[in-house]
BALOBA-1460 file (C-alpha; in Angstrom, 3 decimals):
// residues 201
<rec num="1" residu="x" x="47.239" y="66.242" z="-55.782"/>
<rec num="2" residu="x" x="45.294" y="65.899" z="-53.107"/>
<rec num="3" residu="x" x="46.711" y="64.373" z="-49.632"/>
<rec num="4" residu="x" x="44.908" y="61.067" z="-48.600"/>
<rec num="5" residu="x" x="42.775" y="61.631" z="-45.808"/>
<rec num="6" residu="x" x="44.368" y="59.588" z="-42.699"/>
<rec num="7" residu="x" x="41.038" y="58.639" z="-39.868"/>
<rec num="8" residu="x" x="41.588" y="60.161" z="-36.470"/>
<rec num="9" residu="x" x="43.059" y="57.650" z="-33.734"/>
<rec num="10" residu="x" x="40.881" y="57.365" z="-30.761"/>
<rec num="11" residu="x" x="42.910" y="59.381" z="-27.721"/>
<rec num="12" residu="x" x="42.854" y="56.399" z="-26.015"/>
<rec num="13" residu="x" x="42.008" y="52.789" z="-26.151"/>
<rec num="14" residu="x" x="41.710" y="52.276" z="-22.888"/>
<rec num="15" residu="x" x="38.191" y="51.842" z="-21.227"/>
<rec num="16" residu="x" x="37.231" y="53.096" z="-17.775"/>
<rec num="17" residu="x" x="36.878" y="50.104" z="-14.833"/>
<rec num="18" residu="x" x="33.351" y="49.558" z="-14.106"/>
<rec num="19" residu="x" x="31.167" y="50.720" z="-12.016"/>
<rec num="20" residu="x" x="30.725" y="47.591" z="-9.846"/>
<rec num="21" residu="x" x="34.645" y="47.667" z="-9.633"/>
<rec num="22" residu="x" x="35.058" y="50.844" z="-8.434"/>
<rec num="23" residu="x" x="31.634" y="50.649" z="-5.972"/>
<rec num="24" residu="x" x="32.858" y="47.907" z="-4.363"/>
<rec num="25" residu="x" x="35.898" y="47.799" z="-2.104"/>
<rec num="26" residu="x" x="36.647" y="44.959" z="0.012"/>
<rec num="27" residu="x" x="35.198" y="45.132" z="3.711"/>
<rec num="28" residu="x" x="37.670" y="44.719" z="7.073"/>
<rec num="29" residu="x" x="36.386" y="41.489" z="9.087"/>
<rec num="30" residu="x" x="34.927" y="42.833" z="11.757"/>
<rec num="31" residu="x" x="36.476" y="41.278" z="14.987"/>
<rec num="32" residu="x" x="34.742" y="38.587" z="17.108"/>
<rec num="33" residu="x" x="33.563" y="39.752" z="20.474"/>
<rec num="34" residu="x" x="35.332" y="37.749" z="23.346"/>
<rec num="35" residu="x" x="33.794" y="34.614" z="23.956"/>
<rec num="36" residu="x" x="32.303" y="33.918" z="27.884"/>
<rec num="37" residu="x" x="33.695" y="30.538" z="27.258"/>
<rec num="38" residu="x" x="37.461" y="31.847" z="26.090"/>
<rec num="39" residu="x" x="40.446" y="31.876" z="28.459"/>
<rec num="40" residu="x" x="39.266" y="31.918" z="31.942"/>
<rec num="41" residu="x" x="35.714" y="31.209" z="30.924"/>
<rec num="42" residu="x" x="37.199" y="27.985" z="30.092"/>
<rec num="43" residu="x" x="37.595" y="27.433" z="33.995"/>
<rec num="44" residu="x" x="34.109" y="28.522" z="34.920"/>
<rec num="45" residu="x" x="32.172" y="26.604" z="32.666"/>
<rec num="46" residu="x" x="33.812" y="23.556" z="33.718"/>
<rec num="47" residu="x" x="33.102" y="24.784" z="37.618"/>
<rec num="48" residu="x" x="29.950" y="25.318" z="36.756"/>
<rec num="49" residu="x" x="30.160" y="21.902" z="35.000"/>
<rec num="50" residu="x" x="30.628" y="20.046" z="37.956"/>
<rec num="51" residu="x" x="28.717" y="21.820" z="40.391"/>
<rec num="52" residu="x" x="25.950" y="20.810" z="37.497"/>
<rec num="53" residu="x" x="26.591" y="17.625" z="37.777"/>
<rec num="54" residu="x" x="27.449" y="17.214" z="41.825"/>
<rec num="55" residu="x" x="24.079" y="18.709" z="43.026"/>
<rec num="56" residu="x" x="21.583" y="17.112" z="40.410"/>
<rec num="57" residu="x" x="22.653" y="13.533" z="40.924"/>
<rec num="58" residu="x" x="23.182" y="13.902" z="44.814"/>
<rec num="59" residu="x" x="19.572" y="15.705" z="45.070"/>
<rec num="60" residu="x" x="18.186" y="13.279" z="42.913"/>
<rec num="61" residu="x" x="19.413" y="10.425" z="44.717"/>
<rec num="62" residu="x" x="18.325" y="12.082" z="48.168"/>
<rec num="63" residu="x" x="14.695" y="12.472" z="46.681"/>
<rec num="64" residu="x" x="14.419" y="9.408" z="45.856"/>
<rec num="65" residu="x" x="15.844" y="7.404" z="48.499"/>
<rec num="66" residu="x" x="14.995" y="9.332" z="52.099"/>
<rec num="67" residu="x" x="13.172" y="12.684" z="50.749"/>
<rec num="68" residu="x" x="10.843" y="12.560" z="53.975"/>
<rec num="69" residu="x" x="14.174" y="12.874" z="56.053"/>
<rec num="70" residu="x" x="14.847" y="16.621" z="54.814"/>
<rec num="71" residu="x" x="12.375" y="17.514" z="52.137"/>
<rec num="72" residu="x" x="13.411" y="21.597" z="52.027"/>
<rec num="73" residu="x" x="17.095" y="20.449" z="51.997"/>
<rec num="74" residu="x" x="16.745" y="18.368" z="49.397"/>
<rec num="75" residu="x" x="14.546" y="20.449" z="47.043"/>
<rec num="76" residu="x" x="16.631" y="23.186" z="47.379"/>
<rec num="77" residu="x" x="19.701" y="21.531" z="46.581"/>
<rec num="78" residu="x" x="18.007" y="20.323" z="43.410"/>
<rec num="79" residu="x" x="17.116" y="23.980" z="42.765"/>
<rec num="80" residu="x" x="20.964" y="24.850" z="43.069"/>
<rec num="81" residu="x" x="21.087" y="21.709" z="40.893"/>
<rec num="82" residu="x" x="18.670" y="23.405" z="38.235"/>
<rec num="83" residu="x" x="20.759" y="27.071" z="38.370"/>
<rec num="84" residu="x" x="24.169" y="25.087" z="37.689"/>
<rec num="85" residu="x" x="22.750" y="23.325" z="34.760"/>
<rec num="86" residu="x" x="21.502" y="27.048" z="32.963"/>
<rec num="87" residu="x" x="24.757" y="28.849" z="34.026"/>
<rec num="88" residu="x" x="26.736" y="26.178" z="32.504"/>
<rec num="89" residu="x" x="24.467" y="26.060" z="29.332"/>
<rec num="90" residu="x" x="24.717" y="29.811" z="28.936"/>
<rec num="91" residu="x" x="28.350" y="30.455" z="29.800"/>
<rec num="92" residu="x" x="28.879" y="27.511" z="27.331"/>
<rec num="93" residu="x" x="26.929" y="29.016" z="24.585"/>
<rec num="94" residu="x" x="28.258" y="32.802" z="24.936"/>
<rec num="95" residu="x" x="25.440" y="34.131" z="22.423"/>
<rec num="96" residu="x" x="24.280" y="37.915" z="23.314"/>
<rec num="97" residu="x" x="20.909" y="36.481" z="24.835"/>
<rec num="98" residu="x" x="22.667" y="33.947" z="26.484"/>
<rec num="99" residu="x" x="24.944" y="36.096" z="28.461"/>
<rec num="100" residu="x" x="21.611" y="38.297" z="29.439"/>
<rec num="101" residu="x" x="20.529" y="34.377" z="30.874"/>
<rec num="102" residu="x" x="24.036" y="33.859" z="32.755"/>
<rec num="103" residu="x" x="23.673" y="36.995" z="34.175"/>
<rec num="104" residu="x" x="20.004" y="36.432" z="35.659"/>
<rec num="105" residu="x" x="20.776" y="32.649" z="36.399"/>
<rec num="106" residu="x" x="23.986" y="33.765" z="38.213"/>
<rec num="107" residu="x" x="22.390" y="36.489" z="40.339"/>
<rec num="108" residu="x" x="19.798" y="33.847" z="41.148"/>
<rec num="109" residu="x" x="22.343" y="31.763" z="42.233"/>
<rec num="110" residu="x" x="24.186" y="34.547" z="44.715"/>
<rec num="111" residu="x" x="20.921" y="35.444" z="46.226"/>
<rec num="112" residu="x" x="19.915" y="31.415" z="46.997"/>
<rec num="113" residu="x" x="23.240" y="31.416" z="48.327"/>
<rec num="114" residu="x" x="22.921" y="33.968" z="50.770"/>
<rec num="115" residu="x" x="19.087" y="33.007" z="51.441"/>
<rec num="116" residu="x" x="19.930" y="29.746" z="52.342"/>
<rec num="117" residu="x" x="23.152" y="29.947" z="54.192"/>
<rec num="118" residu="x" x="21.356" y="32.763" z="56.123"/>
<rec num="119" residu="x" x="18.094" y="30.067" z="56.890"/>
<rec num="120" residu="x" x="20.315" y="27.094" z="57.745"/>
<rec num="121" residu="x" x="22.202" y="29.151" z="60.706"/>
<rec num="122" residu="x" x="18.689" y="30.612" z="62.033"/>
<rec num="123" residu="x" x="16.877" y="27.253" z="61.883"/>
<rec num="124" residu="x" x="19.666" y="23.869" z="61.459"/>
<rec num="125" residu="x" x="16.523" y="22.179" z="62.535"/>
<rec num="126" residu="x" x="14.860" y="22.353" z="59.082"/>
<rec num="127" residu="x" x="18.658" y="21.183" z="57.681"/>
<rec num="128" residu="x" x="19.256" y="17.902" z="59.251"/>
<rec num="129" residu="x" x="21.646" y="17.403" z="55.694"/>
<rec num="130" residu="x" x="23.135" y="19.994" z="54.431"/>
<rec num="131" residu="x" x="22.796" y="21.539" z="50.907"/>
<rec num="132" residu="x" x="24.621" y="22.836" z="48.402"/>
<rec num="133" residu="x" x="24.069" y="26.354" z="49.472"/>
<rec num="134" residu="x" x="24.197" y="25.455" z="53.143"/>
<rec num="135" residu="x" x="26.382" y="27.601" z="55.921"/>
<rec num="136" residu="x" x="26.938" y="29.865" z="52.741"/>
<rec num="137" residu="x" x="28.579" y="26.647" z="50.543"/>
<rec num="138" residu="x" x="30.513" y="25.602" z="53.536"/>
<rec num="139" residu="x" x="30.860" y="22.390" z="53.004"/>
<rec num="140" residu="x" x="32.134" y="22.929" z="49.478"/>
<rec num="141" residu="x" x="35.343" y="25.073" z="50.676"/>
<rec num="142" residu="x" x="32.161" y="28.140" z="50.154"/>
<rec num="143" residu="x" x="33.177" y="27.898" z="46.158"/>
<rec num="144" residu="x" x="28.665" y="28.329" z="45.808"/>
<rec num="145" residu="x" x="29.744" y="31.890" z="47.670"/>
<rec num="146" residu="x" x="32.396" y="33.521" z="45.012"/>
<rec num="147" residu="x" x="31.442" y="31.447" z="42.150"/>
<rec num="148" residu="x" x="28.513" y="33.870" z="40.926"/>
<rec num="149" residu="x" x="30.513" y="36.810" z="41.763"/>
<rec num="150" residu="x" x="33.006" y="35.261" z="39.549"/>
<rec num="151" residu="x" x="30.534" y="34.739" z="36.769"/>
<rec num="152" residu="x" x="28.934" y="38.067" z="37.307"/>
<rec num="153" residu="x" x="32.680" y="39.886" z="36.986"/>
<rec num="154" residu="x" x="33.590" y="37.762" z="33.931"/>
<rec num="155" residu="x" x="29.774" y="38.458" z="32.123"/>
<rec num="156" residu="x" x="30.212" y="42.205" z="32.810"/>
<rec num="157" residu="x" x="34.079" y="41.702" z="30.921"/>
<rec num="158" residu="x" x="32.742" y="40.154" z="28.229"/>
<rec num="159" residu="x" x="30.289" y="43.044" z="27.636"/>
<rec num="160" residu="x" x="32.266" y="45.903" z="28.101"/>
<rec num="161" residu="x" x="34.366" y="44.117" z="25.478"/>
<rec num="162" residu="x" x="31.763" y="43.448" z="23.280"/>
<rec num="163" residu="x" x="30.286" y="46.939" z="23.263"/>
<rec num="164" residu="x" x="33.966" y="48.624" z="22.825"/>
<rec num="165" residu="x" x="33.893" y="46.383" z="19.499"/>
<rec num="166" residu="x" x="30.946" y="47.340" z="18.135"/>
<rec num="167" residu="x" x="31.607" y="51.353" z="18.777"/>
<rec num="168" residu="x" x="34.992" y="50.529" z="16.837"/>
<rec num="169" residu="x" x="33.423" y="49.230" z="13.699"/>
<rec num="170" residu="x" x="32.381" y="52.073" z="11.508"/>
<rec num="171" residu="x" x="28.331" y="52.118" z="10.567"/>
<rec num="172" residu="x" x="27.619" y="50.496" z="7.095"/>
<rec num="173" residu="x" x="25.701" y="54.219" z="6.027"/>
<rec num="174" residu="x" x="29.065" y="55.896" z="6.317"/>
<rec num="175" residu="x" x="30.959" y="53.707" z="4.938"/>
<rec num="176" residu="x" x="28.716" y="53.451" z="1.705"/>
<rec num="177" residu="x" x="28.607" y="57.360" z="1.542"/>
<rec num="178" residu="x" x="32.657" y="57.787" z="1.789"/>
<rec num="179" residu="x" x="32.580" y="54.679" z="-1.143"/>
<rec num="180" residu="x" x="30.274" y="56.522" z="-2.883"/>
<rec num="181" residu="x" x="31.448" y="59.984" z="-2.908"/>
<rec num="182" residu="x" x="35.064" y="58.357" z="-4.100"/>
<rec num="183" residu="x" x="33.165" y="56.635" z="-7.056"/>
<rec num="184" residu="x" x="31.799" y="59.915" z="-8.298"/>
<rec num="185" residu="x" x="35.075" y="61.568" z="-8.355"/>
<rec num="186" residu="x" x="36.995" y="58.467" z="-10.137"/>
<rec num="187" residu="x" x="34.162" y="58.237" z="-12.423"/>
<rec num="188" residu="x" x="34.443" y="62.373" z="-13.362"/>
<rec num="189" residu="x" x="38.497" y="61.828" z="-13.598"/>
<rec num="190" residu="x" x="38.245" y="59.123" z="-15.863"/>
<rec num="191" residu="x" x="35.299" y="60.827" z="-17.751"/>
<rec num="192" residu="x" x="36.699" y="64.139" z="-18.199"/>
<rec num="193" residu="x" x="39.265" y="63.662" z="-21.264"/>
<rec num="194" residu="x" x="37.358" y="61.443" z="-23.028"/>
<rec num="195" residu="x" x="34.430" y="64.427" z="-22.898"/>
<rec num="196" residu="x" x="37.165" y="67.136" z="-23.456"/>
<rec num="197" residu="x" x="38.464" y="65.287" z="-26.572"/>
<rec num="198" residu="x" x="34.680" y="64.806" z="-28.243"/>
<rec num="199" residu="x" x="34.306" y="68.373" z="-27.358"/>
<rec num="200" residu="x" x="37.566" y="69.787" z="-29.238"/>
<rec num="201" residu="x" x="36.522" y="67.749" z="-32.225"/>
């Protein structure tokens, strides 16, 4: 008698992953560059804050109360007034093209500083009241001297720690060529017996 003929199991019954699962592989976060408004930026901004806030309303009340009495003081200290407010907006706001502004609005700032201190010693006559930037910020303990140094040092801190960040994070090309080339070997692994079994049948 003959033997009953028995169907060949399958090798295995277990399918390969898919594609998408073995293609995609979960991305490291890349790190957040340092704020200009983290840690001492904290204390800047709110320097910058009040200095904002100080020269505006006193040049806005001298304007409009006795401008004839010292017009170039007065306009200039509402000029300081002016560079306080965009420092303080762009310190505050941190954003790549806002540093490039804090950078530009503080060097603005250091030259009026030494412009104007320099004028009011040569000629007090055209000061009869003093501005912001007068005698070099002396009547303001000359904070309008080191503040935009200060802001210039913490801008350039902020970018060397922003670009050190970016040259750590690998490019997305090379990272989708190294996922890539370990899909095509998975994929041949998992392939191979299955093709090696059809084959020897």
């Amino acid at each position: 008698m003959s033997e009953p003929v028995t169907s060949a199991e399958p090798l295995t019954s277990a399918e390969p992953p898919a594609l998408a699962e073995l293609v995609t592989s979960p991305e490291p976060a890349a790190p957040q560059p340092e704020s200009t408004r983290s840690g001492p930026g904290r204390l800047l901004v709110a320097v910058y804050a009040l200095f904002a806030l100080s020269a505006t309303a006193r040049a806005g009340v001298q304007i409009a109360t006795k401008f004839s009495h010292a017009p170039v003081a007065y306009l200039l200290s509402a000029l300081a007034g002016a560079v306080y407010i965009l420092a303080t907006a762009t310190l505050a706001n941190g954003s790549p093209a806002a540093r490039r502004i804090a950078v530009l609005s503080c060097s603005v700032e250091f030259a009026g500083v030494l412009a104007v201190g320099t004028w009011s010693l040569l000629d007090p006559a055209t000061f009869p009241d003093a501005t912001v930037w007068s005698g070099y910020g002396s009547g303001y303990g000359f904070v309008p001297l080191v503040l935009p140094v200060f802001g210039l040092l913490w801008l350039r801190r902020c970018a060397r720690r922003a670009a050190a960040q970016r040259m750590a994070i690998p490019a997305p090309a090379d990272a989708g060529e190294s996922a890539g080339g370990g899909t095509d070997h998975s994929l041949t692994a998992l392939l191979a017996p299955a093709g090696g079994a059809s084959l020897d049948g």
